[in-house]
N, C-alpha and C positions, 0 to 999 in steps of 0.2 A: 065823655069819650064818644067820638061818632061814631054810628052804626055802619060794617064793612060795605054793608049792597047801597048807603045811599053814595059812599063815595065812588062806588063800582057804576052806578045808576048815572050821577048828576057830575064827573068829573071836570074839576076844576077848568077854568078855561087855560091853553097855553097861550102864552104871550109871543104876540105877531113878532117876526125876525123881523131886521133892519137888513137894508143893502148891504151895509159890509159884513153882517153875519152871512147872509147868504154869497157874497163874494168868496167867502174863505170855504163856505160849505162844499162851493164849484169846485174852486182850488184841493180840498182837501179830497172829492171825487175825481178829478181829472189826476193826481199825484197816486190814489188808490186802485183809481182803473184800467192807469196808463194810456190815458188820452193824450191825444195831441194837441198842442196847441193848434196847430188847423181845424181841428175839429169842433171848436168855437167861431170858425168862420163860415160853416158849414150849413145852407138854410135850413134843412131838414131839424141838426140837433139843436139848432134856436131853437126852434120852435118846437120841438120835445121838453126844452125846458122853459117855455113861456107857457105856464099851466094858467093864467092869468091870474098869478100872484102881485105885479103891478111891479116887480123889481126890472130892472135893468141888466140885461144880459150882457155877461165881460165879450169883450172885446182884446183883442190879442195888444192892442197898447194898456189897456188895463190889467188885465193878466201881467204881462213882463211889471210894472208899478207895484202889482201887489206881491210879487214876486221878490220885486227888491226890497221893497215896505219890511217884508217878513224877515230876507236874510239879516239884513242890516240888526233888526230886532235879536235873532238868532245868535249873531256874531256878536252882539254886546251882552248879552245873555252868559253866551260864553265866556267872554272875554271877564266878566265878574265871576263868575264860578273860581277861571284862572287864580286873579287876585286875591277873594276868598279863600282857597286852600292851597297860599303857596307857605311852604315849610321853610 
């Protein structure tokens, strides 16, 4: 059994996000923050969020795509739920 302080000391590396993890990261902050989609067009909070992690900041045609990506997702999601417990 490992000793608690070397895992406290020497913690595991985390594993680098992918663009579309951090796509949805944005998405899941702008739907929590109640940003605007303009506010992705906006120089300033580009560049608040280009900490020089190397990803690609959305874009308001990428936003609306991921936007659809998810309902579509969401609506068949449901739509099995439906089928699953109809009596």
């Amino acid at each position: 059994m490992p000793d608690i302080r070397t895992l406290l000391e020497n913690p595991p590396p985390k594993a680098r996000l992918m663009q579309e993890e951090y796509d949805v990261k944005c998405l899941n902050a702008m739907m929590a923050c109640n940003w605007s989609f303009e506010q992705f067009s906006d120089a300033s909070f580009r560049e608040l969020l280009d900490v020089g992690h190397g990803f690609d900041i959305l874009t308001l045609k990428v936003i609306k795509a991921q936007l659809k990506k998810y309902a579509k997702l969401a609506q068949n999601e449901i739509k099995q739920c439906l089928v699953d417990n109809e009596s």
